[in-house]
C-alpha positions as CSV (number, residue, x, y, z in Angstrom):
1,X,0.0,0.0,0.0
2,X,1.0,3.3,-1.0
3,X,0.0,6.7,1.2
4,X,0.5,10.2,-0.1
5,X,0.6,13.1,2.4
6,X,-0.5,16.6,1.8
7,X,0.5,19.1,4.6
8,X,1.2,16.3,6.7
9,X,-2.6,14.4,6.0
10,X,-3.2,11.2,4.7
11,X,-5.1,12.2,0.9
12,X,-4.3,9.8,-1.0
13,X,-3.3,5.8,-1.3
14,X,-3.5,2.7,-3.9
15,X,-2.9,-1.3,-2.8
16,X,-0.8,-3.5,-5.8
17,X,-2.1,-7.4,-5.3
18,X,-0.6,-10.1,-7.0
19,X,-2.5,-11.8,-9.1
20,X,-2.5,-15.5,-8.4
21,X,-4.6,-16.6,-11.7
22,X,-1.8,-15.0,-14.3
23,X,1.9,-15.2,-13.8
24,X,4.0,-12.1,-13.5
25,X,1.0,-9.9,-13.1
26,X,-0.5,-7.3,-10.3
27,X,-3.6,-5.8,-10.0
28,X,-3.8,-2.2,-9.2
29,X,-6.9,-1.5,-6.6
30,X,-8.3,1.3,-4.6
31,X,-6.2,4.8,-5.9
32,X,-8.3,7.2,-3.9
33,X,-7.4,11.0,-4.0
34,X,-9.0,12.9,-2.0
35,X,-11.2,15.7,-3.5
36,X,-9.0,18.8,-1.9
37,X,-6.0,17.2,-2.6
38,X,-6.8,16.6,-6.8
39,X,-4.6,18.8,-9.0
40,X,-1.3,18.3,-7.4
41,X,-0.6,14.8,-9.3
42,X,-0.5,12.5,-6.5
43,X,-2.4,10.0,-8.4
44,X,0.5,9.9,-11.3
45,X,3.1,9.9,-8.3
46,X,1.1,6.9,-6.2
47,X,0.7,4.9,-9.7
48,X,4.6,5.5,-10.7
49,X,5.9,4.4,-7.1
50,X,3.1,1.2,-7.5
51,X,4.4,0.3,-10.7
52,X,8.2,0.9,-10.1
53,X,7.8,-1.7,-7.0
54,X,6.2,-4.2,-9.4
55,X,8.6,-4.0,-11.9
56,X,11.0,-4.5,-9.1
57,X,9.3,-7.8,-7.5
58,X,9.4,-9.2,-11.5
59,X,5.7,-8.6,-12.3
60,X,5.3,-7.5,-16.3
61,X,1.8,-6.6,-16.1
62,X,-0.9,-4.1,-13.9
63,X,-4.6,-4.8,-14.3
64,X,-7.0,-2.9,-13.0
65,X,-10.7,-2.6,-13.0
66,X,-13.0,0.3,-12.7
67,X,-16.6,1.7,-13.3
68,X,-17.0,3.9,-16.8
69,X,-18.4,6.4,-15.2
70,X,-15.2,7.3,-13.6
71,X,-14.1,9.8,-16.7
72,X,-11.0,11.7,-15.2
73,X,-9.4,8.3,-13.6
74,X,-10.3,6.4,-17.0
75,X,-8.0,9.0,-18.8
76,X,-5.5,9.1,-16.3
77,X,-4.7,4.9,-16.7
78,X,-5.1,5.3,-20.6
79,X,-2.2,8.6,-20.7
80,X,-0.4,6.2,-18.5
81,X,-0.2,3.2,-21.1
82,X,-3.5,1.1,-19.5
83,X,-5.1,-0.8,-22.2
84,X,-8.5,-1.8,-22.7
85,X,-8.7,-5.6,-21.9
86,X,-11.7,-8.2,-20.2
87,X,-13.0,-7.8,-17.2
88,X,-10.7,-9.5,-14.3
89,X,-13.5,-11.1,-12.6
90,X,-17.1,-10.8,-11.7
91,X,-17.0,-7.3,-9.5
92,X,-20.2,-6.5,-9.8
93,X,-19.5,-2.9,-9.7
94,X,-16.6,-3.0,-12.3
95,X,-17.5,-2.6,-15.9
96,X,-14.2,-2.0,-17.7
97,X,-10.7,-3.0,-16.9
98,X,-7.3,-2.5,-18.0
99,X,-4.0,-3.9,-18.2
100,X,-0.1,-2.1,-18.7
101,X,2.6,-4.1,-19.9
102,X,5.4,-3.6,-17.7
103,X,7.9,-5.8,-19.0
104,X,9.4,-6.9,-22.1
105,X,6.9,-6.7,-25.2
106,X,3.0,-6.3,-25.9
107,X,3.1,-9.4,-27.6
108,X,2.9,-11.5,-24.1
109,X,0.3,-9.0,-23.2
110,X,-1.5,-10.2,-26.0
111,X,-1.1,-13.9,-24.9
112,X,-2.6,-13.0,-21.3
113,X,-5.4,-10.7,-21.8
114,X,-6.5,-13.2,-24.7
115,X,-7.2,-16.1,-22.1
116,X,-8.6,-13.7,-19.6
């Protein structure tokens, strides 16, 4: 887990779980920014820490899952290289999901997200 502080206060955080039903991969979950603390990029600085630890533990790929209503965090993942791909699992309150290659090559990604 991941915190960010703003004047000394908690604002922000996102969780990286491994995935145990596709090798090498992590799945991003719960990047919360709090409302007064939006506009000062915490989100891009919580996601670049998240994904610099995974690349460090080995994992090639982030998966995440959301709700399309979410606009503004939809277009943060896809600026940050998230990809379309299935839906992870049956979260009821997901409806799209996305995956970032991390590692060497889109080509495995393509493997992966096909067998999802």
């Amino acid at each position: 887990m991941w915190l960010a502080y703003l004047d000394e206060k908690a604002v922000g955080c996102v969780v990286l779980r491994k995935l145990g039903s596709i090798p090498f991969a992590g799945e991003c979950k719960r990047l919360y920014i709090q409302p007064i603390a939006r506009g000062h990029r915490i989100a891009d600085k919580l996601l670049d820490g998240q994904e610099d630890f995974a690349r460090g533990k080995g994992l090639r790929w982030i998966y995440l899952d959301s709700y399309d209503d979410l606009k503004v965090v939809i277009a943060l993942y896809r600026k940050r290289g998230y990809v379309s791909c299935g839906l992870l699992n049956d979260n009821p309150q997901a409806t799209v999901s996305f995956a970032k290659t991390l590692g060497p090559g889109r080509e495995a990604f393509a493997i992966i997200s096909a067998q999802l």
